[in-house]
C-alpha positions in Angstrom: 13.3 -12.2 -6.4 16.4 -11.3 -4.4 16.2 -12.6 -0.2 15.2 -15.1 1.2 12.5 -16.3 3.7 14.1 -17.3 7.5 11.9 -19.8 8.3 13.5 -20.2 11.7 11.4 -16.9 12.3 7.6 -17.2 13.2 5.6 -15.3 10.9 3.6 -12.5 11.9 0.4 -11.7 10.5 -0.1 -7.8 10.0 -3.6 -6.3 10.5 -3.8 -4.8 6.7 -6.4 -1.5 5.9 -7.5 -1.2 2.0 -9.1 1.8 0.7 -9.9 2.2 -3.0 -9.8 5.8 -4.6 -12.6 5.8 -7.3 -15.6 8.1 -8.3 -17.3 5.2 -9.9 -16.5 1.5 -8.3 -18.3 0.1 -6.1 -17.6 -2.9 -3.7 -19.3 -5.1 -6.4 -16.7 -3.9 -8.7 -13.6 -3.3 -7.3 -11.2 -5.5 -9.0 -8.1 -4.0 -7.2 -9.4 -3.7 -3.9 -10.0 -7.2 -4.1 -6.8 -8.0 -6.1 -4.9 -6.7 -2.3 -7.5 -8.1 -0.2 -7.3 -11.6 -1.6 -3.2 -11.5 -1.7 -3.5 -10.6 2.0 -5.4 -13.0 2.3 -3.1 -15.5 0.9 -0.1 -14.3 2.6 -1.8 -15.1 6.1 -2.2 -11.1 6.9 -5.1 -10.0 8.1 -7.6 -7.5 6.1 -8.8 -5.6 8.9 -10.9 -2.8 6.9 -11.7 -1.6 3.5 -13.7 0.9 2.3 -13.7 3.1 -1.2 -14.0 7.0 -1.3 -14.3 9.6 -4.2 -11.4 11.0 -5.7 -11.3 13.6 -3.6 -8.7 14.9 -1.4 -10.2 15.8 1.8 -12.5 12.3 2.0 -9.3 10.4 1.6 -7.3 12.6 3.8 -10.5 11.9 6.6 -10.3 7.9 5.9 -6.6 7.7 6.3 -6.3 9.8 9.3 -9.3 7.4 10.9 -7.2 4.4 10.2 -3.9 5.5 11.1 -5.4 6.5 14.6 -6.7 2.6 14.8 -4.1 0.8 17.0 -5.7 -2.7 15.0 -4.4 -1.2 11.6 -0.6 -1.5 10.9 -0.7 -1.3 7.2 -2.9 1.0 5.3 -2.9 0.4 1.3 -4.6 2.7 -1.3 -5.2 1.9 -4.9 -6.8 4.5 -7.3 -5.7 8.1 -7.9 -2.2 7.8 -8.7 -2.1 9.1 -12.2 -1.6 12.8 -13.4 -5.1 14.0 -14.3 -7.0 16.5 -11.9 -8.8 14.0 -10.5 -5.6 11.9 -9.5 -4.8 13.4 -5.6 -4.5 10.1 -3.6 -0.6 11.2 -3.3 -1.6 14.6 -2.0 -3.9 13.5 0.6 -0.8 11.1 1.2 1.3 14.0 1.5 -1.3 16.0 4.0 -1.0 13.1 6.5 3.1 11.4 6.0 5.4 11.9 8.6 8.1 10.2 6.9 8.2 9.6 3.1 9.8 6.5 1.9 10.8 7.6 -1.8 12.5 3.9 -2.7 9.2 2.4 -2.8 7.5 4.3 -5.6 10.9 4.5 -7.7 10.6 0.3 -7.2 6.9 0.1 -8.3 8.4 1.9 -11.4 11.2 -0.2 -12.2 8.7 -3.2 -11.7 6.1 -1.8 -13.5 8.3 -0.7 -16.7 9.1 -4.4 -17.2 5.5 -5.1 -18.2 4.1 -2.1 -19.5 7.3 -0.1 -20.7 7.4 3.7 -20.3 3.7 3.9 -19.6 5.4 3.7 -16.0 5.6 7.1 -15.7 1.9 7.8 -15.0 2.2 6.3 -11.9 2.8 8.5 -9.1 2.9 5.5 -6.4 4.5 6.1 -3.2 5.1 4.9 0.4 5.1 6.8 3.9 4.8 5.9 7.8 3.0 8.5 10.0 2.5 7.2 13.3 3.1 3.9 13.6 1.2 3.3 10.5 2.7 2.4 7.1 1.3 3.8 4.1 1.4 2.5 0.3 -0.6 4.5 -2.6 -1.3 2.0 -5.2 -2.6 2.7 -8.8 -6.2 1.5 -9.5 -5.9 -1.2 -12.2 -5.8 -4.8 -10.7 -2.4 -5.5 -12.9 -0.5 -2.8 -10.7 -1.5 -3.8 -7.5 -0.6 -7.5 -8.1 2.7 -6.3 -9.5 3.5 -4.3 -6.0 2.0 -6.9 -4.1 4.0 -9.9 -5.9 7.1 -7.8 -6.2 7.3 -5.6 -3.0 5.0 -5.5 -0.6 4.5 -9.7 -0.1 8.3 -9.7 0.9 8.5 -6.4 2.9 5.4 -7.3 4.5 6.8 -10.8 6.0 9.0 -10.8 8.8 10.9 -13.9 7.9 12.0 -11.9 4.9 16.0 -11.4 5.2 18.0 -9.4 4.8 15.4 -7.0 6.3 12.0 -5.9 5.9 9.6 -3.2 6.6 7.4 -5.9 9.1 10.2 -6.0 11.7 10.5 -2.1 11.7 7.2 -2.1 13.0 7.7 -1.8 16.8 10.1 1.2 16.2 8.4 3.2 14.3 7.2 5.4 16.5 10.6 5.8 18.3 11.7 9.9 18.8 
């Protein structure tokens, strides 16, 4: 993977949020919440919540507002309802509470993701925003996907020793007018 990791810099854990999307897991059965949890975990972050909601828009919408109003929660990451049937609205809830979109990060997933399952990719509606002071990254449900944003994006942009730059050190400004 392109970067590098400064190890003259201290790294910072980040107090992490997961929230699985899903009318039908349950915490004993929630492979990709705890695909994230255990690779923030591993990475020395912090998981600082989790909960799972229906696939619903105004449930998730409530859950994300709660945790981006948390001062402890920096990161909030959502796995489930990315996909394109009528059930799928985890990016529209997304889009009810983003103040600022980041587009890269779901056209990355992509690119990632079409390396291991080819154009199947383009199910996938993952995407990334910050609203105040929070970020926020909408993950598909299945376990593969979240280690492949986790191992491909989010471990480095996560770290603050990652160089050139990284979403971690961007944290104190965020909420800069």
């Amino acid at each position: 993977m392109p970067g590098r990791i400064d190890e003259t810099i201290a790294f910072r854990p980040l107090r992490i949020a997961v929230l699985t999307v899903s009318d039908s897991r349950t915490a004993s059965d929630d492979r990709s919440g705890d695909t994230l949890a255990a690779r923030i975990d591993a990475a020395g972050h912090r998981l600082v919540a989790r909960a799972i909601v229906e696939d619903e828009i105004e449930p998730i919408v409530a859950r994300l507002r709660d945790w981006i109003d948390d001062p402890g929660i920096e990161v909030i990451l959502t796995t489930g309802g990315t996909g394109v049937t009528g059930r799928d609205v985890t990016p529209e809830a997304l889009d009810r509470v983003a103040e600022k979109k980041i587009p890269g990060f779901g056209e990355l997933f992509r690119q990632l993701s079409y390396a291991k399952i080819g154009s199947s990719t383009i199910q996938s509606r993952a995407d990334a925003a910050v609203a105040r002071s929070t970020y926020l990254f909408v993950l598909p449900g299945s376990p593969g996907a979240c280690g492949d944003a986790w191992d491909g994006i989010l471990a480095s942009q996560l770290d603050i020793r990652h160089r050139p730059c990284n979403f971690a050190e961007l944290l104190p400004r965020l909420g800069e007018s």
